[in-house]
C-alpha positions as CSV (number, residue, x, y, z in Angstrom):
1,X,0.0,0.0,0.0
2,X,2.7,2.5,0.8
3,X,4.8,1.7,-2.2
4,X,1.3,2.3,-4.2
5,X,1.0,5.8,-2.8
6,X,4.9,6.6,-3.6
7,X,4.3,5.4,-6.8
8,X,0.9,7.5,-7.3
9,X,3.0,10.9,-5.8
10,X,5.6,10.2,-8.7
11,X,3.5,9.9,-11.2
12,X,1.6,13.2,-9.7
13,X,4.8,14.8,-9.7
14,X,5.7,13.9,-12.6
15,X,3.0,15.2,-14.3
16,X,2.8,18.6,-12.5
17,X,6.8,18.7,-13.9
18,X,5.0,17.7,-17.7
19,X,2.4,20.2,-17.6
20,X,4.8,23.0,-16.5
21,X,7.1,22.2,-19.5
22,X,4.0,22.3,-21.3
23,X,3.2,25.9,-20.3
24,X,6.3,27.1,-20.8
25,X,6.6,25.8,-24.0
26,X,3.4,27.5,-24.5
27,X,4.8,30.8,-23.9
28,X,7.9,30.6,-25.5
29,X,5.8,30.1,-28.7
30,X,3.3,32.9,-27.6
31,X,5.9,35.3,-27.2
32,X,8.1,34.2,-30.7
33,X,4.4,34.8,-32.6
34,X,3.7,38.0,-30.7
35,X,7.4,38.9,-31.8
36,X,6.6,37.8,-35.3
37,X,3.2,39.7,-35.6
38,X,5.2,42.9,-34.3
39,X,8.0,42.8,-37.2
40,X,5.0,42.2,-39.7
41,X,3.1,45.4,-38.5
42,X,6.5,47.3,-38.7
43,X,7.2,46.0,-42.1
44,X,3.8,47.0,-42.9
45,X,4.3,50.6,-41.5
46,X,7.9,51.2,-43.2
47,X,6.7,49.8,-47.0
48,X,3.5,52.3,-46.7
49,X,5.9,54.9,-45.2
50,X,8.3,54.7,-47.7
51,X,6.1,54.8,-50.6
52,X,4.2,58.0,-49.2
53,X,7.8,59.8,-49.2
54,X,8.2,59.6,-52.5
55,X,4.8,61.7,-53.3
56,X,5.9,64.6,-50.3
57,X,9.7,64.4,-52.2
58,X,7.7,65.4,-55.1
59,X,5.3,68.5,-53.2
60,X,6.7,70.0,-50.2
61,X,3.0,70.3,-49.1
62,X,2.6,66.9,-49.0
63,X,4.5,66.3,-45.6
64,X,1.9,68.5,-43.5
65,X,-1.2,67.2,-45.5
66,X,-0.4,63.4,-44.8
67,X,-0.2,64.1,-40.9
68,X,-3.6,65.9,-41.2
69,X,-5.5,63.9,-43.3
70,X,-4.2,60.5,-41.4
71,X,-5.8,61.5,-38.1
72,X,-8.6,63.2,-39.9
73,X,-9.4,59.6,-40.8
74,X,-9.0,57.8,-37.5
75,X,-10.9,60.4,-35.6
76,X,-14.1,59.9,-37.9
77,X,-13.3,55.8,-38.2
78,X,-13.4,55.6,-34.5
79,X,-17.2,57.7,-34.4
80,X,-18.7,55.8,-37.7
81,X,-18.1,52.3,-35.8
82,X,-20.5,53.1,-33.6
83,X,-23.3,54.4,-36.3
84,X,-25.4,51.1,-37.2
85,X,-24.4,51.6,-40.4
86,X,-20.9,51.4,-40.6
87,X,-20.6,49.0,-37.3
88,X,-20.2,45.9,-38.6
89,X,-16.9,47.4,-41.2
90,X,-14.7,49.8,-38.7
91,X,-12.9,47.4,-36.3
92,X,-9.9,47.7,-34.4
93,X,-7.4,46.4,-37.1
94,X,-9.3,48.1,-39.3
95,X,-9.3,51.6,-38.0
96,X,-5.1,50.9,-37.8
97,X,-4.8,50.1,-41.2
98,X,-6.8,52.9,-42.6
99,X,-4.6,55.2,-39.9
100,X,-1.1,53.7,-42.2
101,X,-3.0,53.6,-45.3
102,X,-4.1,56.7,-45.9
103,X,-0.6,58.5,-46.7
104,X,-0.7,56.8,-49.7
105,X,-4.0,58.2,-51.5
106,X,-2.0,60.8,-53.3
107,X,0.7,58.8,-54.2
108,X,0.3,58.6,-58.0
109,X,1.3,62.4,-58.1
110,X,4.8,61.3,-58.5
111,X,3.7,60.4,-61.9
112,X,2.2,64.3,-63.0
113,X,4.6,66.5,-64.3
114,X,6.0,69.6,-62.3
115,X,4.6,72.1,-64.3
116,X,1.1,71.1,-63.5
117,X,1.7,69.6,-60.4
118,X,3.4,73.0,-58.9
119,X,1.2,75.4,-61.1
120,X,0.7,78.7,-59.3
121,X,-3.1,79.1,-61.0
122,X,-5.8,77.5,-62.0
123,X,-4.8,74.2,-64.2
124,X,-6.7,74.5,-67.6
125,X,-9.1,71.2,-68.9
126,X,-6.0,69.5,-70.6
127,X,-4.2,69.7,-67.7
128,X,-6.6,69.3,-65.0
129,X,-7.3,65.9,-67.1
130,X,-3.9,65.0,-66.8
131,X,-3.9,65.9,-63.0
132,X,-7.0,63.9,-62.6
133,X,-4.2,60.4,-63.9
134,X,-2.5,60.5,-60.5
135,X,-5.8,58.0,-58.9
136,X,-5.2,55.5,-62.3
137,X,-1.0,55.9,-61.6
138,X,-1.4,55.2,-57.5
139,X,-4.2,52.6,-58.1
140,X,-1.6,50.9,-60.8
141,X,1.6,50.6,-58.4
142,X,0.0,49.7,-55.2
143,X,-1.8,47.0,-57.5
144,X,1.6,45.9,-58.7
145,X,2.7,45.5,-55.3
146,X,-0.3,43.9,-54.2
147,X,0.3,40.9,-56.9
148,X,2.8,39.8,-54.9
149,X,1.8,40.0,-51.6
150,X,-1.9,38.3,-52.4
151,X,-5.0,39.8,-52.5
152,X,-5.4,40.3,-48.6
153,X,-2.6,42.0,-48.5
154,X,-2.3,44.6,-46.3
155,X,-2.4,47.3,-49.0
156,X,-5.7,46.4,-50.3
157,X,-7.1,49.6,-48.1
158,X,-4.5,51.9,-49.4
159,X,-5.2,50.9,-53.2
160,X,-9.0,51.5,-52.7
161,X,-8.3,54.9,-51.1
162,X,-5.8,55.8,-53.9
163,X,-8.1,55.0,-56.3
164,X,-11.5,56.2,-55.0
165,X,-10.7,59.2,-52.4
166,X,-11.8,61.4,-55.8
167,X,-15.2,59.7,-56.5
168,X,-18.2,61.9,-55.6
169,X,-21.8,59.7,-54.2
170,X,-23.9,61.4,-57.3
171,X,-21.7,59.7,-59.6
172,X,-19.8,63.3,-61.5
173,X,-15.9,62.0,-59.6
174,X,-13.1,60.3,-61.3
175,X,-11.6,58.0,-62.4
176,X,-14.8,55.6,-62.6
177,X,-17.6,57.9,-61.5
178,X,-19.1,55.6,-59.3
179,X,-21.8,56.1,-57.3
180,X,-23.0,56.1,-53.7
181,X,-22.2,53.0,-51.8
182,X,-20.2,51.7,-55.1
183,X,-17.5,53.8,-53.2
184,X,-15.5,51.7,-51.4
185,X,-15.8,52.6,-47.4
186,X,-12.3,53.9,-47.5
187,X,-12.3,55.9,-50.4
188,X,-15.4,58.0,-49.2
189,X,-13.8,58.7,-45.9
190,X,-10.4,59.8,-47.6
191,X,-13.0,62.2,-49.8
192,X,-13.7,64.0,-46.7
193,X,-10.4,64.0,-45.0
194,X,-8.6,65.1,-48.3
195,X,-11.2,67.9,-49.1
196,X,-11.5,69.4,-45.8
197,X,-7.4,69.2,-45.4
198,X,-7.2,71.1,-49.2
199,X,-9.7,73.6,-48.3
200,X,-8.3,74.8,-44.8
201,X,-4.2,74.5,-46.0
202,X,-2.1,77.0,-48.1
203,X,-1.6,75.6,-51.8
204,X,0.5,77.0,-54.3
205,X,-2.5,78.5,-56.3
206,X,-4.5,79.6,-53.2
207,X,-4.4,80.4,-49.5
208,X,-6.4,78.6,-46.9
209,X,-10.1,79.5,-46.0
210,X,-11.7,79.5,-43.0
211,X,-12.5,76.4,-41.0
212,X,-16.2,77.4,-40.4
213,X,-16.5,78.0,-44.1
214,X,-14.8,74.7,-44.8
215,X,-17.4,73.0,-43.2
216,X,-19.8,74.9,-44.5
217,X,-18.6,73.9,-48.0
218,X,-18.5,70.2,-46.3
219,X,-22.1,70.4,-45.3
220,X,-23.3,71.9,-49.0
221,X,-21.7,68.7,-50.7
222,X,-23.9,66.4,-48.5
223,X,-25.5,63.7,-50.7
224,X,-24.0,64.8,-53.8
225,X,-20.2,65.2,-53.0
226,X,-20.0,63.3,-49.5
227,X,-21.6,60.3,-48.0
228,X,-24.6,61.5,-46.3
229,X,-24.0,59.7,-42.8
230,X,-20.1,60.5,-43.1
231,X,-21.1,64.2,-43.3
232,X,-22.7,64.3,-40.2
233,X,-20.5,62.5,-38.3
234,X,-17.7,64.9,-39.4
235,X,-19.7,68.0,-38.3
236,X,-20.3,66.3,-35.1
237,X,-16.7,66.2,-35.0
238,X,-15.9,69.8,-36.4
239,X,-13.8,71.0,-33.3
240,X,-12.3,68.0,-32.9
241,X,-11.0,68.0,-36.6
242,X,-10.8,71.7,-36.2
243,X,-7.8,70.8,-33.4
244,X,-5.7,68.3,-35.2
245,X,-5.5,70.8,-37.8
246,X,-4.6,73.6,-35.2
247,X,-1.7,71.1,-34.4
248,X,0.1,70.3,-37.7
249,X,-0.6,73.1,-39.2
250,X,2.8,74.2,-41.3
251,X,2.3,78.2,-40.8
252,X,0.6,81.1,-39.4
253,X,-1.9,81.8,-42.8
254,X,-3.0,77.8,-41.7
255,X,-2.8,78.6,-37.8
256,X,-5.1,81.7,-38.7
257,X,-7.8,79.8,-41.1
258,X,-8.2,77.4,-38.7
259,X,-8.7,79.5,-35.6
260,X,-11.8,81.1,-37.5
């Protein structure tokens, strides 16, 4: 009987050893895929960062608009997912990929030529149409790129942005002219974020306007140049936009604009 107990607290022990090896074996693996998943997401960040350098190397206005509009796009992400409508679409990894995407919508401008690209005035049709090129050169190389990571590549949400942030929801945008929810998610938000950004910063061929006018203009393209819900989100949001421009703005005309 006692030699029958001994042997009953070896085997106990014995398998209280075994399961401890088995847990930390367990972790070892938990922390090399938490490692793993960590050089992924900095991979990710460096290609998309790297690619949206080469579009601010091109337009030294570039820089300031990327910070902008990036955080433009998280701040109204993060208040759609909790709107019915857009709940089941903006989660976590979601929201963070938009966030690194985004840099990236204007990215084809490295393939428009300076003098239109840097044009003090107004761009006439011809070159407006060649301006209008940058969405179909953007949409191309992220595509390329794409081919060889797979089609759920992380890029897939910067090559919808790229190629849809200039479609309008009554169908008269570019390059395809789709219309309403034919938009990809992404692209619509990027419309808003982009616009507002443009309207509120110093360009080469004008200087900023006011920030209650730019949401005035924001509110007037409601349901024809904006998704409807997205509009109202972003007023509901005005002042919060209104301080992230405050932020990163690049000088005092922008500082100014946006304190109005």
């Amino acid at each position: 009987m006692k030699e029958a107990n001994l042997r009953i607290q070896q085997q106990q022990t014995e398998l209280e050893k075994a399961h401890t090896r088995l847990e930390e074996h367990a972790q070892v693996l938990e922390d090399r895929v938490e490692e793993r998943t960590q050089q992924l997401a900095l991979t990710q960040e460096v290609t998309i960062e790297s690619m949206a350098v080469l579009a601010e190397y091109r337009d030294p206005e570039t820089g300031g608009h990327i910070r902008r509009t990036k955080r433009y796009v998280r701040a109204l992400a993060n208040q759609l997912k909790e709107h019915p409508q857009f709940r089941d679409y903006f989660g976590h990894e979601t929201i963070d990929l938009l966030y690194r995407s985004s840099p990236l919508h204007d990215i084809g401008k490295v393939g428009v030529p300076d003098k239109i690209l840097m044009k003090p005035g107004s761009l006439t049709d011809e070159e407006f149409e060649v301006m209008k090129l940058h969405a179909d050169y953007g949409h191309a190389a992220i595509s390329a790129a794409e081919k060889r990571l797979g089609d759920n590549s992380f890029l897939r949400f910067a090559r919808e942005i790229t190629y849809t942030h200039h479609e309008k929801w009554d169908g008269s945008g570019y390059p395809q002219g789709l219309k309403g929810e034919d938009i990809p998610i992404p692209g619509r938000l990027m419309a808003l974020a982009d616009v507002y950004d443009a309207l509120v910063s110093k360009r080469v061929y004008k200087p900023p306007i006011p920030h209650s006018k730019a949401i005035a203009f924001i509110k007037e393209g409601q349901g024809t140049h904006f998704d409807p819900v997205m509009v109202e989100v972003f007023i509901q949001l005005a002042e919060e936009i209104r301080q992230i421009g405050l932020q990163f703005a690049e000088n005092e005309l922008e500082r100014h604009a946006l304190s109005k």
